[in-house]
Backbone as a printed PyTorch tensor [residue, N CA C, xyz], in Angstrom:
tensor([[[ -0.8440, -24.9700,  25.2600],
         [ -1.4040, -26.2520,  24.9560],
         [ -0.3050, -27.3020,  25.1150]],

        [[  0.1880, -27.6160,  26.1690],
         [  1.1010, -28.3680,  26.4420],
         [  0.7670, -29.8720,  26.4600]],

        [[ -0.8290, -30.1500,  26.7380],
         [ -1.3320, -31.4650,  26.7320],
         [ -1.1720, -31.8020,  25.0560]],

        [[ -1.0520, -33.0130,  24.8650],
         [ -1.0130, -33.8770,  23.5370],
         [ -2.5090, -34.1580,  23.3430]],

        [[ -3.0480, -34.2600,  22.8760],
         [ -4.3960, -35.5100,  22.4980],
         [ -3.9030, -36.3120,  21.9210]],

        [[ -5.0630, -36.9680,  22.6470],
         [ -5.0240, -38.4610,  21.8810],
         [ -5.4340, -38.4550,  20.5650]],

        [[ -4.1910, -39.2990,  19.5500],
         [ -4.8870, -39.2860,  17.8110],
         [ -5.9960, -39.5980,  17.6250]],

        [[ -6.5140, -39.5200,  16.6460],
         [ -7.8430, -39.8480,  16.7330],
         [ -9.3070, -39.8750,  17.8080]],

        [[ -8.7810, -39.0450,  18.2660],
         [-10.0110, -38.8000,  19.7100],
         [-11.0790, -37.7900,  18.6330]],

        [[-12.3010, -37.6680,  19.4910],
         [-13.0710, -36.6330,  18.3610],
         [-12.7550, -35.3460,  19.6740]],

        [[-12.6180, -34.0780,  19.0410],
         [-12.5660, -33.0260,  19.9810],
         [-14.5270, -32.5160,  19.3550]],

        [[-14.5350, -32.2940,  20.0320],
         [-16.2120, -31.7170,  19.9620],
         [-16.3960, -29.9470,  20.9530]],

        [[-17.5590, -29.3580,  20.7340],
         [-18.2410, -28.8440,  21.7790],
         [-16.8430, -27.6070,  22.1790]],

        [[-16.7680, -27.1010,  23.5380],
         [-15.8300, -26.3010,  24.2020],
         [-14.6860, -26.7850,  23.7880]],

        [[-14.3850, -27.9140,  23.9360],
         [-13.0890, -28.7330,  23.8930],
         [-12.2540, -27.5990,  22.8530]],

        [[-13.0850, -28.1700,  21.4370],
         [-12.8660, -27.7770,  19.8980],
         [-12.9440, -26.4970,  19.5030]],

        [[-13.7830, -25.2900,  20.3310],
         [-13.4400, -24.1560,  20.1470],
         [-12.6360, -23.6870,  21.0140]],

        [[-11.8540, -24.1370,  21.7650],
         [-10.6960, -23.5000,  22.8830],
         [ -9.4550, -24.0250,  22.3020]],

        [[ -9.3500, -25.2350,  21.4080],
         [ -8.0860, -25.9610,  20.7290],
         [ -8.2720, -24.8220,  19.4760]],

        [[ -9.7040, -24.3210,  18.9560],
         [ -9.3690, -23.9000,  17.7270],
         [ -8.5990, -22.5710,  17.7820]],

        [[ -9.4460, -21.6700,  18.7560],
         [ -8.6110, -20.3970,  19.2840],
         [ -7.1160, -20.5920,  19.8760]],

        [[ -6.6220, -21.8310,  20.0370],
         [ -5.1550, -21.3820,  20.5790],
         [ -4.4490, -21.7160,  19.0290]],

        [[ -5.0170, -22.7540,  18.3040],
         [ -4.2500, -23.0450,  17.3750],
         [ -4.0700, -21.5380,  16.4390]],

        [[ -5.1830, -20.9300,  16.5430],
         [ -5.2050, -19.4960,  15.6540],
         [ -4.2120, -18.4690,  16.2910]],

        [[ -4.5990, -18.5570,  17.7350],
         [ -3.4180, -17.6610,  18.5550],
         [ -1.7230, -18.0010,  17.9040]],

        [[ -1.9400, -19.1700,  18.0500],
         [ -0.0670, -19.1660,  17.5930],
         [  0.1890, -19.3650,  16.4110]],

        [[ -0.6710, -19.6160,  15.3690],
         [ -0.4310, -19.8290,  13.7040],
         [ -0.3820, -18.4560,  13.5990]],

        [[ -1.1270, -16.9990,  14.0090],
         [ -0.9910, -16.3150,  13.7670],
         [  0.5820, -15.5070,  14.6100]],

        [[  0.8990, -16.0700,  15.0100],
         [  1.9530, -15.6880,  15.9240],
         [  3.0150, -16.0140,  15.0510]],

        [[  2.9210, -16.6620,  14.2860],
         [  3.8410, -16.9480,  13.1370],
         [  4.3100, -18.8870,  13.0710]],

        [[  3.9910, -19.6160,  14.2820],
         [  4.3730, -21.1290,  13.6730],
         [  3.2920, -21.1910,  13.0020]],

        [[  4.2100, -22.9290,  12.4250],
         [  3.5150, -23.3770,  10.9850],
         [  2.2540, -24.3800,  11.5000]],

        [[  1.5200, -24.4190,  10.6700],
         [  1.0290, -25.5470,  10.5660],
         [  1.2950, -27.0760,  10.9480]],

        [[  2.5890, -27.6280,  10.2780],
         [  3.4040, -28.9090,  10.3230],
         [  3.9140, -28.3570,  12.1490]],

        [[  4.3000, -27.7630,  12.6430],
         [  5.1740, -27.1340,  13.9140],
         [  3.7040, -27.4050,  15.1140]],

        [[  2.7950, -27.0810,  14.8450],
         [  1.2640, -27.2150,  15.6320],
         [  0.8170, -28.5220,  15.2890]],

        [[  1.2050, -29.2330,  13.5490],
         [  0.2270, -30.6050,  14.1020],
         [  1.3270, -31.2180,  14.7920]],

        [[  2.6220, -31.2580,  14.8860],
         [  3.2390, -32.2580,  16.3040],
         [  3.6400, -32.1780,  17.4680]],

        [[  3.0760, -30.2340,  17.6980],
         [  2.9730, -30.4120,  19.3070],
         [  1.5280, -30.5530,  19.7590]],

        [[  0.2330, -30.9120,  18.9850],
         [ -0.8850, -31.2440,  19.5050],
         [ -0.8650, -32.9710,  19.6330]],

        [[  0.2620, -33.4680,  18.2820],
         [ -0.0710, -35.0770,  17.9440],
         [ -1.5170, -35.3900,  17.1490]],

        [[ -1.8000, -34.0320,  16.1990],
         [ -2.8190, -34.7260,  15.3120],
         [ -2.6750, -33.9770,  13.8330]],

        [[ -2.7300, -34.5200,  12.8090],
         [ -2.3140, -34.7140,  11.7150],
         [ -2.7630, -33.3180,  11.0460]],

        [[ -1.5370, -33.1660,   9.9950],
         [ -1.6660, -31.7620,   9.3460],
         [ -2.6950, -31.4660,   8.5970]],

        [[ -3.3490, -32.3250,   8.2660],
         [ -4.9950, -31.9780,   7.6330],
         [ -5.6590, -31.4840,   9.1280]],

        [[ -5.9160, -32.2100,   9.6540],
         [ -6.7510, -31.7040,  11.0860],
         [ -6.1260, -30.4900,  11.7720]],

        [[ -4.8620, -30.3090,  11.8610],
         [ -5.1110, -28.4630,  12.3290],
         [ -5.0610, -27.7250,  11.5620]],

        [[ -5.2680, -27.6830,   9.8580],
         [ -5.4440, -27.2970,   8.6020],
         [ -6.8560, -27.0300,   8.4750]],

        [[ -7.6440, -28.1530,   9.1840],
         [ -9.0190, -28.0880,   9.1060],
         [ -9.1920, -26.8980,  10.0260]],

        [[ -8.8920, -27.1740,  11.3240],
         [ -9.8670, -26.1360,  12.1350],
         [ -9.2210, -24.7090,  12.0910]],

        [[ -7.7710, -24.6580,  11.6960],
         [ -7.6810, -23.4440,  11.2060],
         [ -8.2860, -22.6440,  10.2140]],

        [[ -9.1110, -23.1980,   9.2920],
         [ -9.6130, -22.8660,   8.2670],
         [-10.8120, -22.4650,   8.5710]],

        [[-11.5400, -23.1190,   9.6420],
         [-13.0550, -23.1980,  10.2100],
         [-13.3300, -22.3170,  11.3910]],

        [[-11.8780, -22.0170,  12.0720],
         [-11.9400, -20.8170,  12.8410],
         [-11.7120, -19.7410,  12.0310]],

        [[-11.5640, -19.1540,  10.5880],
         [-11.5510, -18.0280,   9.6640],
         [-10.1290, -17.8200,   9.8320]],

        [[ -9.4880, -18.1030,   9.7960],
         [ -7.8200, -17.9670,   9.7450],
         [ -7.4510, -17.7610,   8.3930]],

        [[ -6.7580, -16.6370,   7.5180],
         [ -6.3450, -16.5470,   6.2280],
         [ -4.6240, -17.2510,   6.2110]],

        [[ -4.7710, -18.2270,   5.2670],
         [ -3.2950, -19.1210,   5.7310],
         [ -2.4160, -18.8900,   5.0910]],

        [[ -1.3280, -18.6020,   5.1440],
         [ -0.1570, -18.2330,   4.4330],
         [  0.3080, -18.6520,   3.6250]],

        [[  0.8910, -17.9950,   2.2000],
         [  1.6020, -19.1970,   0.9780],
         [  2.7580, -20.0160,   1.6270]],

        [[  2.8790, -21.3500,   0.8190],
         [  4.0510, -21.9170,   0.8330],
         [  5.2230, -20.9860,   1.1350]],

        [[  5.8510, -20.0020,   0.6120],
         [  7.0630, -19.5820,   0.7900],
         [  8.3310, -20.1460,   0.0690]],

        [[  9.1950, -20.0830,   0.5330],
         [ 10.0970, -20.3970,  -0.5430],
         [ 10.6980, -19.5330,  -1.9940]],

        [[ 11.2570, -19.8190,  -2.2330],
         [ 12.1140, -19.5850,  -3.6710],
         [ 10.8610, -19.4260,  -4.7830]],

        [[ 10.8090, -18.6860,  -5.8540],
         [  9.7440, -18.1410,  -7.0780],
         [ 10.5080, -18.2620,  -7.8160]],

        [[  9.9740, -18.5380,  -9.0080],
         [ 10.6380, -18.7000, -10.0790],
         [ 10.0430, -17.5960, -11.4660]],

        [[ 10.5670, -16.2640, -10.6670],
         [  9.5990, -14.8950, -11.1990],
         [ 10.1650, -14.7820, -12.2560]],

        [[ 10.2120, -13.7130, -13.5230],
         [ 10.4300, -13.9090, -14.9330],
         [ 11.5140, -12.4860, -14.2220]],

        [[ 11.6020, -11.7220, -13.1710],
         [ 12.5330, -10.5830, -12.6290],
         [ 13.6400, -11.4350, -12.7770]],

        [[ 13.6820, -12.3930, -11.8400],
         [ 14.9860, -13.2020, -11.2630],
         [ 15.8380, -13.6910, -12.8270]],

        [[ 14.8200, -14.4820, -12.8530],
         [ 15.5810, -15.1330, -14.4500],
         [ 16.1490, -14.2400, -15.9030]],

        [[ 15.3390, -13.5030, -16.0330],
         [ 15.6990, -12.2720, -17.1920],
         [ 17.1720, -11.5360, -16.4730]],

        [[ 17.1430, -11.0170, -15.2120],
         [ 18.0210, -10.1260, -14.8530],
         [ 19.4780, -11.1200, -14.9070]],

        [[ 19.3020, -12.5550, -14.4360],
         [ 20.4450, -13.4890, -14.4970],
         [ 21.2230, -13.4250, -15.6850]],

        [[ 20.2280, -13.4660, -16.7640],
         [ 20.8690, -13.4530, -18.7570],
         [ 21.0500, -12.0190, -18.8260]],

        [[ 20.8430, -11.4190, -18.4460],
         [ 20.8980,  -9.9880, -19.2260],
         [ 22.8250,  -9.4400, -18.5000]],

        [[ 23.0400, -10.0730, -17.2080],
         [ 24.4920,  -9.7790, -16.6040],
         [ 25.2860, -10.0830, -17.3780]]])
């Protein structure tokens, strides 16, 4: 998907299920969300949306937890 759209254009019809299947192809490939809405040029709600609407299960945030393992084992050293 090397073409950009235009912001705010409506994708409809074929268009919208061939953008939705690639966006699923490579979210599942492992990029993010934020990484897909700015090589399409349309906003992280909107490939949030159709990832969601093509059945895509979306991944947690990630990051650092603040588990009761980590913290107990820190006091107990």
């Amino acid at each position: 998907m090397a073409e950009t759209l235009k912001k705010g254009s409506r994708v409809t019809g074929a268009a919208r299920e061939k953008l939705a299947a690639d966006l699923k192809k490579k979210y599942d490939s492992g990029a993010s969300i934020r990484a897909l809405a700015e090589e399409t040029g349309r906003s992280y709600g909107f490939v949030h949306r159709m990832l969601s609407e093509s059945g895509v299960i979306l991944r947690g945030r990630g990051g650092a937890t603040r588990g009761k393992n980590k913290a107990t084992a820190g006091a107990n050293s």
